[in-house]
GUTOR-325200 format. One line per 3 residues: number of its first residue (from 1); their letters; for each residue x negated, y negated, z of N, C-alpha, C. Coordinates in steps of 0.001 Angstrom, whole numbers, padded with zeros to 6 digits. Layout:
<atoms>
NUM = A = X:Y:Z:X:Y:Z:X:Y:Z; ...
</atoms>
This chain:
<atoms>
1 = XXX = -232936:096682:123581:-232513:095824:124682:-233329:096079:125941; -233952:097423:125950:-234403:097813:127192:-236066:096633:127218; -236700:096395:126322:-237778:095795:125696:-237313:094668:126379
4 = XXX = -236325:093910:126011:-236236:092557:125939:-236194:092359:127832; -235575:093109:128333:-235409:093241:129875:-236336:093372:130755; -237342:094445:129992:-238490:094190:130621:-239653:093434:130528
7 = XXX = -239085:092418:129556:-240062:091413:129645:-240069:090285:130661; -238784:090294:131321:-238118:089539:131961:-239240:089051:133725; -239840:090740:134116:-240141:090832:135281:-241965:090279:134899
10 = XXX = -242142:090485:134198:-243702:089727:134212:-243677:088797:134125; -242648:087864:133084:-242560:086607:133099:-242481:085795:134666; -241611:086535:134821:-240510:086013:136393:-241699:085926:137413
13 = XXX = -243312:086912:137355:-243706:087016:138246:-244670:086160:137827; -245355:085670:136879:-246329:084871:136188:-245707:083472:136499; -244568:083058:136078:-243870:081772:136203:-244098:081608:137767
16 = XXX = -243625:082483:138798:-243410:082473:140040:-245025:082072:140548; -245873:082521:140026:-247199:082547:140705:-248204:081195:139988; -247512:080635:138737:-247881:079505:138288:-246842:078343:139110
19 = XXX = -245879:078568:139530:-245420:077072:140053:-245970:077247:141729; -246249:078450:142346:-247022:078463:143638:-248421:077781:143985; -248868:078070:142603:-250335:077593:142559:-250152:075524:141992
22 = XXX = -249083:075236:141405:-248934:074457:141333:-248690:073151:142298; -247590:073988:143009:-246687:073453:144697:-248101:073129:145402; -249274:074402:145618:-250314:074531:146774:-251670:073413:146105
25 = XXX = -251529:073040:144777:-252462:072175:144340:-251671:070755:144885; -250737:070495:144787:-249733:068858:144795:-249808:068698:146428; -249889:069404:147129:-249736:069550:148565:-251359:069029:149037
28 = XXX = -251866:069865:148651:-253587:069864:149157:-253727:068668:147966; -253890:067836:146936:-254227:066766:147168:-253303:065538:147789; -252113:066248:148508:-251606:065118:148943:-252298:064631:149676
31 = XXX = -252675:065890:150435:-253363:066242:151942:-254729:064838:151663; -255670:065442:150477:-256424:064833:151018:-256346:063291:150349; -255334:062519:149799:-255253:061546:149911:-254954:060416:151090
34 = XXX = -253996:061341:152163:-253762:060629:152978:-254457:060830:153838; -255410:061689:153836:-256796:061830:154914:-258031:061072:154560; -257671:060435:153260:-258561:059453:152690:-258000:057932:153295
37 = XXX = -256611:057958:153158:-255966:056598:153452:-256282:056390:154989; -256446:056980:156049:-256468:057118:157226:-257824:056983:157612; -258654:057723:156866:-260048:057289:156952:-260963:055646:156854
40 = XXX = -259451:055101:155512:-260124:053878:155507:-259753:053065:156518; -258461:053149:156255:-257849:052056:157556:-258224:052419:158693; -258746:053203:159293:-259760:053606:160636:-260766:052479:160523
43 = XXX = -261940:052804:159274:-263081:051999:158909:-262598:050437:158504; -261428:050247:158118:-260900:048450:158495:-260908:048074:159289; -260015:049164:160585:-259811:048403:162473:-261207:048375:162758
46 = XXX = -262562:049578:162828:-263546:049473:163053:-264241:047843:162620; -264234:047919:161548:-264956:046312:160644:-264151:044998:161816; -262811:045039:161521:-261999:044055:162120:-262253:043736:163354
49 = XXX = -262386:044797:164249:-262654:044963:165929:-263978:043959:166009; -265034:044773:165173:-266663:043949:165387:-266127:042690:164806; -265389:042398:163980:-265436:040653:163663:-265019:039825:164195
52 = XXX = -263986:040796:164794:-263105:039641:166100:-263975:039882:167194; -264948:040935:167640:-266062:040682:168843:-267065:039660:168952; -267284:039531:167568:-268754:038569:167428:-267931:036924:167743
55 = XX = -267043:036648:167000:-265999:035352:166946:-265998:034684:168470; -265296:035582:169380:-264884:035043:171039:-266221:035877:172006
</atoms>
């Protein structure tokens, strides 16, 4: 029984350090999706601005 118990704490710390690395991957590409989304729609108002300048 003592076996089976101590298998408990490597698991616990392996599991723990695989869903951290998991959490810090889902985060950082959130990150850079919406630093992508922001980038474009920046480069739309930019486009839009010059099209409505040239127009009036």
């Amino acid at each position: 029984m003592d076996y089976l118990a101590g298998e408990w704490v490597p698991a616990w710390l392996f599991m723990s350090v695989t869903f951290l690395v998991a959490a810090l991957g889902v985060a950082a590409l959130g990150w850079w999706v919406l630093r992508g989304d922001a980038r474009n729609r920046a480069a739309e108002e930019a486009v839009e601005g010059e099209s409505a300048a040239e127009h009036h």
